[in-house]
C-alpha positions in Angstrom: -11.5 -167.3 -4.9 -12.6 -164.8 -8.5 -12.9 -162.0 -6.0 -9.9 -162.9 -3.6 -7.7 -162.6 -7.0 -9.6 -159.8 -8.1 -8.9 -157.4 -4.8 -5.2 -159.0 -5.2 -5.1 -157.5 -8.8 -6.1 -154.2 -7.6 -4.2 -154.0 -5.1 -1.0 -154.6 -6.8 -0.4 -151.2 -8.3 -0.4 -149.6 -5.0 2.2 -152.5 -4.0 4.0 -151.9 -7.1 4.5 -148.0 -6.8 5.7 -148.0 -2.7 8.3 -150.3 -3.7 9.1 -148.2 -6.4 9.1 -144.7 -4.4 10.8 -146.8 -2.1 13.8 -147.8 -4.5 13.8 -144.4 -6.4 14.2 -142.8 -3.0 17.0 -145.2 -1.6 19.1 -145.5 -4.9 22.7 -144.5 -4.4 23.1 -143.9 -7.9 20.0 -142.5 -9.7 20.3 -138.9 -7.8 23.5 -138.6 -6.0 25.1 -135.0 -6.9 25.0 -133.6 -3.3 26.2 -136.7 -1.5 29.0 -137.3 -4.2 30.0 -133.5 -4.1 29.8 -133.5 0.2 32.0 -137.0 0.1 34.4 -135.6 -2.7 34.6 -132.1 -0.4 35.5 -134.7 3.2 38.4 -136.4 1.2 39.7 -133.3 -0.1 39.7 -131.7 3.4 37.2 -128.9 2.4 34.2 -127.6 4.2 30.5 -127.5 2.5 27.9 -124.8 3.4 24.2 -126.5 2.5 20.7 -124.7 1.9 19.1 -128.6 2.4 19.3 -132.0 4.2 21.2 -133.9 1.9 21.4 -137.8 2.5 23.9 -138.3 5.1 24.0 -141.9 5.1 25.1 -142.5 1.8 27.3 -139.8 2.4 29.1 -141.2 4.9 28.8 -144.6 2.8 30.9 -142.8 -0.4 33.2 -141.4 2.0 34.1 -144.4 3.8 34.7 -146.1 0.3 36.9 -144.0 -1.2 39.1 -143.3 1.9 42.2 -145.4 2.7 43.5 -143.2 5.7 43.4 -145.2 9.3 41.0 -143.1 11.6 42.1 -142.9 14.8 38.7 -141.6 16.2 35.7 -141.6 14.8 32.0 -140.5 16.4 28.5 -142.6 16.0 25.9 -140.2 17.1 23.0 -137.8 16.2 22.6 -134.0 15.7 23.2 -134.2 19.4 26.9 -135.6 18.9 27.4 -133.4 15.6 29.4 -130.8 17.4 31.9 -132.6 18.4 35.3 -131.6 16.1 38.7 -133.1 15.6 39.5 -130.3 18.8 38.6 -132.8 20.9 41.1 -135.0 20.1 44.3 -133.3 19.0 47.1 -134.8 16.8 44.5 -137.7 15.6 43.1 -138.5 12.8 39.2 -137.8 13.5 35.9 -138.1 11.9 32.2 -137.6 13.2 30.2 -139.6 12.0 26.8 -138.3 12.8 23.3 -139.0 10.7 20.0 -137.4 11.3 17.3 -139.4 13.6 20.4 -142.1 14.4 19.7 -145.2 14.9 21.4 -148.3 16.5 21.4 -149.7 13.3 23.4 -146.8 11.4 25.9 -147.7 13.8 26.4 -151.1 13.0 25.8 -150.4 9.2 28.7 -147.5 9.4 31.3 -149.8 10.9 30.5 -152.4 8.7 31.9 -149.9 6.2 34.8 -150.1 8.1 35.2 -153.6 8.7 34.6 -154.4 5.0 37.7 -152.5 3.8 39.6 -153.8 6.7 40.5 -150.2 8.0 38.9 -150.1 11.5 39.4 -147.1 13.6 41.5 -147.1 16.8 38.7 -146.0 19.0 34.9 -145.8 18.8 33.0 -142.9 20.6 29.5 -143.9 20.8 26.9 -141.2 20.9 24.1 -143.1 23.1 20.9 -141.2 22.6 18.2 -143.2 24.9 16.1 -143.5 21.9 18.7 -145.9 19.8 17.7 -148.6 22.0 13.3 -147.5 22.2 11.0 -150.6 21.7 8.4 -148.4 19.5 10.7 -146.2 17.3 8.3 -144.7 14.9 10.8 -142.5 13.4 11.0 -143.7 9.5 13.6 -146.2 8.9 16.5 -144.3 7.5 18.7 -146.5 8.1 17.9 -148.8 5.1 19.9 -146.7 3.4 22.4 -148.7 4.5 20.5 -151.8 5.2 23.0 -154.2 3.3 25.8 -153.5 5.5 23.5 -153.4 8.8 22.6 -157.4 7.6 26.6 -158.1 6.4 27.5 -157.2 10.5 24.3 -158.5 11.8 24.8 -162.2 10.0 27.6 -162.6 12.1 25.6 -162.0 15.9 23.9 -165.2 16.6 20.4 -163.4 16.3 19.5 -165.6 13.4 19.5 -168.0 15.4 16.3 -166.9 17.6 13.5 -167.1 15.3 11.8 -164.1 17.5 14.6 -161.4 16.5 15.0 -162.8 13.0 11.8 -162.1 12.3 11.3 -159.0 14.1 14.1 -157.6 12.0 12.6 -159.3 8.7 9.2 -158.1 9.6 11.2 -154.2 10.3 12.1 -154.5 6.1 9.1 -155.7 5.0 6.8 -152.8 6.8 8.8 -150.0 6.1 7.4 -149.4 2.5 4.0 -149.2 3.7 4.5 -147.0 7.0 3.8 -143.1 6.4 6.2 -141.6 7.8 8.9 -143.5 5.7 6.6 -143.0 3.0 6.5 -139.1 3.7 10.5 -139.3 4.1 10.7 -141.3 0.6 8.9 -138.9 -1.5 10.7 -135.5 0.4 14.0 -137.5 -0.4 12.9 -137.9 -4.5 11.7 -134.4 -4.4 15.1 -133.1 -3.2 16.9 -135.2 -5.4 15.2 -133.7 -8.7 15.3 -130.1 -7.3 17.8 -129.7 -5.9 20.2 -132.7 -6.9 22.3 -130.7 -9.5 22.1 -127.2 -8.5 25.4 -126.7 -6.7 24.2 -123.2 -5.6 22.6 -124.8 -2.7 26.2 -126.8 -1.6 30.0 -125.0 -1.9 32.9 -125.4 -1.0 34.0 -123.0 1.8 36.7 -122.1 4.3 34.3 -120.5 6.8 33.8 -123.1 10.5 30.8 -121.1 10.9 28.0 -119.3 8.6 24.8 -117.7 7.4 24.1 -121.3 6.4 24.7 -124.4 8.0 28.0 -125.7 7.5 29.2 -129.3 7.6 33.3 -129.5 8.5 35.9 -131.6 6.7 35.9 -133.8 9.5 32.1 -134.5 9.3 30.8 -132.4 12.3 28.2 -129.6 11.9 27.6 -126.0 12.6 24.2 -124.8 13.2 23.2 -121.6 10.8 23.6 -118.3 12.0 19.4 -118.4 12.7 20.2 -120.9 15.3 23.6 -119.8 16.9 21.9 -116.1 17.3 18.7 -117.5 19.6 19.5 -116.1 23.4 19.7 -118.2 26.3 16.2 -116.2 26.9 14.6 -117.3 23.5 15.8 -120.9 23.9 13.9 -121.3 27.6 10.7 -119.1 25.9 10.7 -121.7 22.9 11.0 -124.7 25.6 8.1 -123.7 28.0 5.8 -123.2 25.1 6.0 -126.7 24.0 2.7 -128.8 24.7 5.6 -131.4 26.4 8.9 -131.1 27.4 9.4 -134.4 27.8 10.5 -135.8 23.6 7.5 -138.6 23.4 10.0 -141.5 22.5 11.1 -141.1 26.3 7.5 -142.4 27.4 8.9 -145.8 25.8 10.6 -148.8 27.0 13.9 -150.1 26.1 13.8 -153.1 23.4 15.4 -156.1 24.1 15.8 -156.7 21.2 18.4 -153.2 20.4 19.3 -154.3 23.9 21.0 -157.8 22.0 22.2 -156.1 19.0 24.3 -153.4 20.7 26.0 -156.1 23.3 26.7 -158.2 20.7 28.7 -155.2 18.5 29.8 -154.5 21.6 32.0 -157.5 21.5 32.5 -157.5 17.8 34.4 -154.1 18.5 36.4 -156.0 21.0 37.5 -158.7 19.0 38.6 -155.9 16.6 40.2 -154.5 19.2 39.0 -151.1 18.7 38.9 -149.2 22.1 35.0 -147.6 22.8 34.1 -144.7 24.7 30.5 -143.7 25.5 28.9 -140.4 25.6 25.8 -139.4 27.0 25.0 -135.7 25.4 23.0 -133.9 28.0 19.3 -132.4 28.2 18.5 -128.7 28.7 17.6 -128.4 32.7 14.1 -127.4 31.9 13.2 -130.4 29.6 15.5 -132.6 32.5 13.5 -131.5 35.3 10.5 -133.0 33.0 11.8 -136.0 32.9 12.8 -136.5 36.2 9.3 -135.6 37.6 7.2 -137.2 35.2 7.0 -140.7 36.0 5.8 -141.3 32.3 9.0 -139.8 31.0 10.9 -142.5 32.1 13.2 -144.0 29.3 16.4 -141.4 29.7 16.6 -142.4 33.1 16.4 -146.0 32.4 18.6 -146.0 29.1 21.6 -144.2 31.4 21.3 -146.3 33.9 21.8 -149.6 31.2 24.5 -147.7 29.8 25.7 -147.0 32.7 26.0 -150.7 34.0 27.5 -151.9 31.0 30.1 -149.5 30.7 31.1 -151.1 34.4 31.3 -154.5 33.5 32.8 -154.0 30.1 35.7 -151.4 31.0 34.2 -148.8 29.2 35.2 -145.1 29.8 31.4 -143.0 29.8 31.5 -139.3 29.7 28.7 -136.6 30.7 25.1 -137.9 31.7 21.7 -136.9 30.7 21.7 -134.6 33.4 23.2 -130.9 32.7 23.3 -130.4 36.4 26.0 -132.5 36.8 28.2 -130.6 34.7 26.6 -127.0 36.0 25.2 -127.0 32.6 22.3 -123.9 32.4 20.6 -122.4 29.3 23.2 -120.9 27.6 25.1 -124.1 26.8 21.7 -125.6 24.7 20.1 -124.6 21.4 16.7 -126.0 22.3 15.6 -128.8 24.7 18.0 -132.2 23.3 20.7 -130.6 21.5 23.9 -129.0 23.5 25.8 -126.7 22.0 29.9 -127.1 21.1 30.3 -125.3 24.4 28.6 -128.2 26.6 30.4 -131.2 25.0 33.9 -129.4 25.8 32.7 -128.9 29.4 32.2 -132.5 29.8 35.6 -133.5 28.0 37.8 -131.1 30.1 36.2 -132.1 33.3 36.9 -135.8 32.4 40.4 -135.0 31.3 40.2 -135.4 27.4 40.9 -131.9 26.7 42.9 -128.7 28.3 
């Protein structure tokens, strides 16, 4: 029993410090220049060019706080949504609201926002990556950054209820401090925050859509630096064949049931708030498609489309674009690299479904 105690004892420094990194990294308050000047910059209409990846989610979260204007639109999605601007849907109030590496869970957690100041949004486009709903997402868990809304939503599914998905979801909190990737992610985070947290040099105002830097709009969608809107439709297909796989590895997973329950039961919390919901399945580049298509280990796009797919039918739900570029006659040019489609592909798919001229 000493020596039980005696490994406990030593072992609770290194306890002690991950939760620490943990809450340094995830404070809202300690180190919040960039993500209160990007927020300030969204209310006030104004356009921010960045030299870093600032913390989107509590971004979003400061934004969603201090704004009292009714959306009529508003996007959940990735970088793979990010493109989409208030174009797309002309004389209405619009916002993206994309994150980096989003999850199922940012969803939830971002309309919870909503919900909490009683100022839902008219319609909901979701951005369905087939990854939001993978059964072994080792991507770090960024969306404990907004963990307290996620379980304010969440309390009102009946998952509690099932001691399986309670637990999974308890057992999801009380890993992440010790997994290293969201241990990696914790300490870049800190790191940014004391570099780079009050040096307004690296985030400005600007009036530019487009730039030598990456610039994030007034309505929360993105535009690529000039690096990456410059690469050829050449370059882009070089870059793709030279990867090891073209197939993303979270595609050789399964879909959780588990996400599978959460998302059909916001589902029908959106409902009951009447909010209308749209889905939208941003395409592939056809060379990392035709990889998924033939490799039977690739397999979760195809089954994550088809779920959508079937859901959308017996819940009403207007779906636009597919996985697939070649339905859309979608070739190189439209694509950056192998997931992400450019502004060009996305306003394809919403004039040939009607949503734009």
């Amino acid at each position: 029993m000493r020596k039980l105690l005696l490994k406990l004892a030593l072992f609770l420094p290194l306890l002690l410090s991950l939760l620490i990194i943990q809450r340094l990294a995830y404070s809202s308050t300690l180190f919040n220049t960039a993500e209160a000047v990007i927020s300030k910059a969204w209310l006030n209409e104004e356009n921010i060019a960045f030299t870093f990846d600032y913390d989107d989610r509590v971004t979003h979260k400061y934004y969603i706080k201090n704004n009292n204007r009714k959306k009529d639109v508003i996007i959940f999605g990735s970088s793979r949504s990010a493109k989409i601007n208030n174009n797309f849907f002309p004389k209405k109030s619009f916002f993206n609201h994309n994150v980096t590496g989003a999850e199922l869970e940012d969803y939830i957690s971002i309309y919870q926002l909503y919900r909490a100041k009683k100022n839902m949004p008219a319609t909901v486009v979701f951005g369905l990556d087939p990854w939001i709903l993978d059964s072994k997402n080792g991507k770090p868990k960024r969306w404990l950054d907004l963990h307290k809304e996620f379980y304010e939503l969440a309390g009102a599914f009946p998952f509690p209820r099932d001691p399986k998905i309670a637990l999974w979801y308890l057992g999801e909190r009380l890993k992440a401090p010790f997994s290293i990737p969201h241990f990696q992610y914790s300490i870049k985070k800190i790191a940014q925050n004391i570099l780079l947290g009050r040096d307004h040099s690296k985030y400005y105002a600007t009036s530019d859509i487009e730039g030598f830097l990456p610039i994030v709009h007034a309505d929360g969608s993105i535009a690529d630096s000039l690096k990456i809107r410059s690469k050829s439709s050449e370059q882009v297909a070089l870059e793709i064949q030279a990867l090891p796989s073209k197939c993303p590895t979270v595609l050789k997973n399964t879909l959780s049931k588990e996400k599978q329950f959460l998302f059909i039961n916001f589902l029908k919390i959106l409902k009951e708030d009447n909010v209308k919901i749209i889905f939208l399945l941003p395409p592939f580049h056809p060379l990392a498609y035709n990889e998924i298509t033939s490799n039977p280990q690739c397999h979760l796009s195809i089954e994550a489309e088809t779920y959508f797919r079937d859901i959308a039918q017996e819940n009403n739900i207007q779906i636009l674009g597919s996985y697939n570029p070649n339905i859309y006659s979608l070739q190189d040019a439209y694509f950056y690299d192998s997931i992400h489609p450019k502004q060009a592909a996305l306003e394809v798919i919403f004039k040939k479904e009607g949503l734009i001229k």
